[in-house]
N, C-alpha and C positions, 0 to 999 in steps of 0.2 A: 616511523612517525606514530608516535599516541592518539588516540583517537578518546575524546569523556566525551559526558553527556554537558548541556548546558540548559539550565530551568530559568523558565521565566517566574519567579525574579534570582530565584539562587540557584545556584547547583546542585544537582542530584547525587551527581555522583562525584567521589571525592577523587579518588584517583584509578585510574585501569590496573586491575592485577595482570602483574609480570607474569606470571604462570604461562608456561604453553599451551597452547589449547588443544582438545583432539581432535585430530583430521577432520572427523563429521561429529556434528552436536545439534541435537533435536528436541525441540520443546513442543509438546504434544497438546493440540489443541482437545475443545469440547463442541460435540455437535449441539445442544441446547434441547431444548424439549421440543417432545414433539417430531424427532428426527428420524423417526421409522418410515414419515412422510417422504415419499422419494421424488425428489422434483423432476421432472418430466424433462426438464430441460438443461439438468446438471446429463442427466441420460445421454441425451443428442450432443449435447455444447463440449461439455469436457473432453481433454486429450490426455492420454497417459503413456508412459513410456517413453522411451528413445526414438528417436523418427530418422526415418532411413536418410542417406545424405543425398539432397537434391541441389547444392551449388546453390550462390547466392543468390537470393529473388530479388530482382529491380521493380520492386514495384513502390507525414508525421498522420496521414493513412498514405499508405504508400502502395501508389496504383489503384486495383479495385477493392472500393471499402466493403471489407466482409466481415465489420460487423455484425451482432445479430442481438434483438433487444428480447434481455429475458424478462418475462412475463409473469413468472412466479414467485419476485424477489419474497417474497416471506416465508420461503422456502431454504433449507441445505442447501449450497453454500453461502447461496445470495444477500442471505438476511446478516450476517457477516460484514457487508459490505456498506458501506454509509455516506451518502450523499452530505457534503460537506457546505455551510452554510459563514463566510468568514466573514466578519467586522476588524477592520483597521481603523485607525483613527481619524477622528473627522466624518466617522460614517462610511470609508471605502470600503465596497463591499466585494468578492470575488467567490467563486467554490471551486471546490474540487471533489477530492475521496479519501476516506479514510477505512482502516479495518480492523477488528478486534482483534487483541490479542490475550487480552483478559478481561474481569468483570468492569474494569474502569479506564481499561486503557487500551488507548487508538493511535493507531500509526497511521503514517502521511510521509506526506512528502515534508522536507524541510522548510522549502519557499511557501507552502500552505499556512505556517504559524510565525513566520521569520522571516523577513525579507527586507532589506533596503530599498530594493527596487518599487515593490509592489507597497509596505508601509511603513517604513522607512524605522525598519527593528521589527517589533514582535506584534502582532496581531493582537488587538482589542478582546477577541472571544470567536470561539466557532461550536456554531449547533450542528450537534452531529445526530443525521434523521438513519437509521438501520432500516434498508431496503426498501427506500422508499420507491414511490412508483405514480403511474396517472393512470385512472380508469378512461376507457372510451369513450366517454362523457365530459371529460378534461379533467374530473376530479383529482385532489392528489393526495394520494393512501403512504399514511406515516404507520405499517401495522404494529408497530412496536413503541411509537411515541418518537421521542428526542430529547437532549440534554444538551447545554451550553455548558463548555468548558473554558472555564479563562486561566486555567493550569498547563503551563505549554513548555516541551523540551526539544533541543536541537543537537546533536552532533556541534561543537563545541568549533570544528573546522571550520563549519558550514556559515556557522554566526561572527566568525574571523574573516571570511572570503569575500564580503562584498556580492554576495550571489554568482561568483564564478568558478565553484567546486562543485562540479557535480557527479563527484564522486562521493561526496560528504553527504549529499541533499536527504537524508531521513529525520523525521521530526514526531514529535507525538503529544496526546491530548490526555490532560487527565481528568476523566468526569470524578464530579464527588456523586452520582448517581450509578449505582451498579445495574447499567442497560445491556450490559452485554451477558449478565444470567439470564436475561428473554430471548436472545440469538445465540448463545455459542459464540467458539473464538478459534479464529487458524491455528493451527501450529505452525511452528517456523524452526527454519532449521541453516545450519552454516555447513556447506558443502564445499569439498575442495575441485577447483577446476575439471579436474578428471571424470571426476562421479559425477560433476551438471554438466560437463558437455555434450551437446547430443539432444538432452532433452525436450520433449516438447513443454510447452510453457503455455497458460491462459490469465489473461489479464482481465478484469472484469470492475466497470466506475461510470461514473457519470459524467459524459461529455459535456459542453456545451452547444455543438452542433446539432446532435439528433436527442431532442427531448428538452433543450435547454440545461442542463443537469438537474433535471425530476423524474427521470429515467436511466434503468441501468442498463448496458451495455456489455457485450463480450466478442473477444477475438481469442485466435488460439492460433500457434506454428511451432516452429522450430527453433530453439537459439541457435545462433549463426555465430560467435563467438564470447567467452568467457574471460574476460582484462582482470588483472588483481584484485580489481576495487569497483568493476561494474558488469554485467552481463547485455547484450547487444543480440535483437531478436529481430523480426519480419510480423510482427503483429500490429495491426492498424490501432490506433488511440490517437486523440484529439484533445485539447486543450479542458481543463475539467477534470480528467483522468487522473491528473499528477497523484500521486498516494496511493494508488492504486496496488493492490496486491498483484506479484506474478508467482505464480504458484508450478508446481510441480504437482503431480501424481502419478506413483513409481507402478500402478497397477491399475485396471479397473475397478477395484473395489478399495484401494488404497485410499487414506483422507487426505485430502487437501494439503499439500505443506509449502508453505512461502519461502521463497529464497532471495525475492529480491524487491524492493519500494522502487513501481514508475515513477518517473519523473520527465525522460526526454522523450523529443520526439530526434528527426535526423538532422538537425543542424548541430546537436552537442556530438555526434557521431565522431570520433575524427579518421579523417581520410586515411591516412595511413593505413586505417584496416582495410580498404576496400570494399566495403559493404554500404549499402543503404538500408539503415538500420534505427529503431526506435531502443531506449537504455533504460537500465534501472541500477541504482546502489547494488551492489548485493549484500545479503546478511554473511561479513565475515566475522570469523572469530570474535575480533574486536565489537563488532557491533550486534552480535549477540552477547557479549555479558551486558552492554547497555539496555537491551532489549529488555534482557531479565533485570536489570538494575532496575528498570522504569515500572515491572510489571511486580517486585518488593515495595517499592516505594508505595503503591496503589494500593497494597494488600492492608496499608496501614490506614487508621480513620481517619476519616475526610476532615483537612481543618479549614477554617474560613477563609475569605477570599478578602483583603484588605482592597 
């Protein structure tokens, strides 16, 4: 099955090159200025590597919520990450997360910009706040600003399904404001089964449970299994989250690299696997040239918004 891209209002991309892809394809992100600063809590939080095999954990958080809220979002890698702010029409309003991947453009979940369900087609506009946070005080720390974007794309499946692919579910934002040369941007990369299973993985967004989503949030484990079209983990997230990057890092000192857009929690799980397990799309082949389709398209001047 072909997998395009699909733009609110036209299409981005015209058709998928036939071309085979190689095994593994990596698109290398930027840390942003300022990133000699070592976050303290990228230190403690993050996991790398392969994690020994400990058998499926029974515990959309699942069992005890471990959690843990980072504190220095204005920091590597945190400031990357962006409390999502959506208008549907009529005024419905919902959030989630989104995360760079270039100077203009933010990935999400699908249902974050697209949804029948939620508004019935494509979302009015969503401000995207980079690492935002709430001081002690209750204040709430934008240290980078925000940009409303009403430039929206979807996996092409996803906006065909009725909101019931959620293998499809990746979607993305195109600011005409280049916010992400003040934060840096993941890289991401298309891994085959082999080389990500195994690894540990961290997910990091803005719930709505703890913080309301004005605060950011991270969990980290082990992937528990690897499907064609989505990756299946043991990491707690909560409603909010959707968009959310899950990342990989092959060493302690290795960057950041995304392999897959959260989206579930464990009711999309299906049984067959036997697991109690939260999901994400993963970047395959196919949805890395869209990646890069979407991150060309941005490279070009911003035109106006009818």
């Amino acid at each position: 099955m072909a997998i395009e891209s699909l733009t609110k209002p036209e299409a981005l991309l015209a058709a998928e090159a036939t071309r085979a892809a190689p095994p593994s394809r990596r698109h290398e992100g930027r840390l942003g200025p300022g990133a000699d600063v070592r976050s303290r809590s990228a230190e403690v939080f993050t996991v790398s590597g392969r994690g020994e095999s400990i058998g499926f954990a029974m515990e959309t958080v699942i069992g005890t919520d471990e959690r843990k809220r980072v504190p220095d979002t204005d920091l590597h890698p945190w400031r990357k990450i962006c409390a999502l702010r959506i208008r549907g029409p009529g005024g419905t309003g919902a959030i989630g997360t989104g995360w760079f991947i270039g100077p203009r453009t933010v990935v999400t979940a699908g249902h974050c910009v697209f949804s029948q369900t939620f508004f019935g087609g494509w979302a009015d506009a969503v401000e995207v706040i980079p690492g935002q946070n709430r001081q002690q005080n209750g204040t709430l720390i934008r240290p980078f600003g925000s940009a409303v974007g009403r430039r929206m794309s979807v996996l092409d499946e996803w906006a065909k399904s009725d909101d019931r692919e959620p293998d499809f579910d990746i979607g993305c934002i195109h600011l005409d404001e280049p916010l992400g040369d003040k934060t840096g941007w993941f890289g991401f990369a298309s891994l085959p089964p082999n080389e990500l299973a195994g690894f540990m993985v961290n997910i990091s967004g803005y719930p709505s449970d703890r913080g309301g989503g004005d605060e950011q949030y991270f969990a980290s484990n082990r992937i528990l299994h690897v499907g064609e079209r989505r990756v299946f983990y043991d990491v707690d997230t909560h409603g909010g989250q959707s968009g959310a990057p899950v990342w990989i890092q092959e060493a302690d000192d290795a960057p950041p690299l995304v392999v897959a857009v959260h989206a579930y929690g464990i009711g999309a799980t299906p049984t067959s696997l036997g697991i109690v397990a939260n999901s994400a799309p993963r970047i395959i082949p196919e949805i890395y040239d869209i990646l890069e389709g979407w991150l060309e398209h941005d490279t070009q001047p911003a035109t106006a918004v009818g």
